[in-house]
Phi, psi and omega in degrees: 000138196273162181299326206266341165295311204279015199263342185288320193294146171317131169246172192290134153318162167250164195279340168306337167299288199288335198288324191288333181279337186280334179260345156290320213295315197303326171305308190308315180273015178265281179326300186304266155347294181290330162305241252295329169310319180289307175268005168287298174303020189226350179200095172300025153294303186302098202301342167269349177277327197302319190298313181292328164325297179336302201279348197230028178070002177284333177250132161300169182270179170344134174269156153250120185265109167295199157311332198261002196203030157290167172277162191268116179276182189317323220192161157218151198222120184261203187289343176293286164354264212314327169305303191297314143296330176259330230264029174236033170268152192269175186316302171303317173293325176280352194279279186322346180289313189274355161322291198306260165000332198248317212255007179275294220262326164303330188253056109101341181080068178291330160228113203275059154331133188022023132352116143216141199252094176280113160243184183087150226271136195220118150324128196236136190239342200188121168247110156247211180234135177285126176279193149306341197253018193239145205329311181224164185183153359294193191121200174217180197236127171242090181290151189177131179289146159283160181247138131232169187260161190268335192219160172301355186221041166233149203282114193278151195268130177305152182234116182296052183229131175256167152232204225146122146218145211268152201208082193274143183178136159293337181226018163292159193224189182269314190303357179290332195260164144234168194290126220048027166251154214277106170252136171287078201257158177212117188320305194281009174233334196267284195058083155243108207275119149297139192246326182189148183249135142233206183219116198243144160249127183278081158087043193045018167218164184270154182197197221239123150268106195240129169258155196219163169208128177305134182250349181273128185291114185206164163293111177240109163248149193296167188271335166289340179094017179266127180236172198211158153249137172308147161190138186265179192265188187266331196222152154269217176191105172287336186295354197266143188252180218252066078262209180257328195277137178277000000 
């Protein structure tokens, strides 16, 4: 056979080839591996991370927060504030905000990153009841105009600033609220948390929409005398959008 055949034949790996190939490819999937393990554990937003968090303890469920161990927040903002802070954020800001804000609140706020506290007299417009298919649930939900007084002693005037507030509790009903009675927050009774910021339109123009949720577990009573206890559920629901009230 001439030289020039044998120059035609397949030639062999050397095991140094496959050993070297064998420790990329291992590498590659180690590495690989560690990305996707790293971000399913890194953003409880995400409703299959939020889940898998749950079931293997990294994350606690919702706390009830007594009065003496709410997180202390950024701020606290009533309606003007509220005005004066969101409503000249753009679509992308508000997107990221409310990210922070939803993951603030999954994880218990171990950082309670842009923690804002909503107080001042809010009009109640609208009651429903919270489902499974809503952030939290059971409870209810209290769509409601802000109020404000021009003076201590004048009667107070609609303010074009909305809330929501979602209120998980076993035994609140749509009948604990009724439509025009007054709900009140107050940081030192409520720590009622923004949960997402958006835009409702009001009178042909936007205006500031916020849903908040109370964190402290308390006797929360109606301007009707109807009481409830705040207590958040064993899960929340990320998969759920954001505000609640249609």
């Amino acid at each position: 056979m001439a030289r020039s055949d044998f120059d035609d034949l397949p030639k062999k790996r050397p095991p140094l080839f496959w050993w070297f190939l064998a420790n990329i490819l291992a590498i590659t999937f180690a590495i690989t591996s560690w990305i996707v393990c790293l971000n399913l554990f890194r953003d409880p937003t995400n409703p299959t991370s939020y889940k898998l968090m749950m079931k293997v303890g990294r994350l606690e469920a919702p706390k009830a927060f007594s009065l003496r161990d709410t997180p202390v927040p950024q701020k606290d903002s009533d309606p003007k504030e509220l005005e004066a802070q969101f409503q000249s954020f753009s679509s992308s800001d508000l997107e990221a905000l409310n990210k922070e804000l939803r993951r603030a609140y999954l994880t218990n706020f171990e950082k309670p990153k842009f923690l804002t506290y909503v107080t001042g007299e809010y009009r109640v417009i609208g009651v429903e009841k919270l489902t499974e298919e809503d952030f939290l649930s059971p409870g209810i939900v209290v769509k409601a105009q802000a109020l404000i007084r021009p003076d201590a002693v004048a009667d107070p005037l609609p303010y074009p600033v909305f809330i929501e507030c979602l209120f998980p509790s076993q035994d609140a009903t749509t009948e604990s609220f009724q439509v025009g009675n007054t709900l009140m927050l107050e940081k030192q009774r409520n720590c009622a948390a923004i949960l997402n910021v958006g835009e409702t339109v009001f009178e042909d123009r936007e205006t500031v929409f916020v849903t908040v949720v109370p964190l402290a577990a308390v006797e929360h009573t109606t301007e009707s005398g109807a009481t409830f206890k705040i207590s958040p559920p064993a899960m929340a629901n990320p998969e759920a959008t954001l505000p609640a009230f249609p």
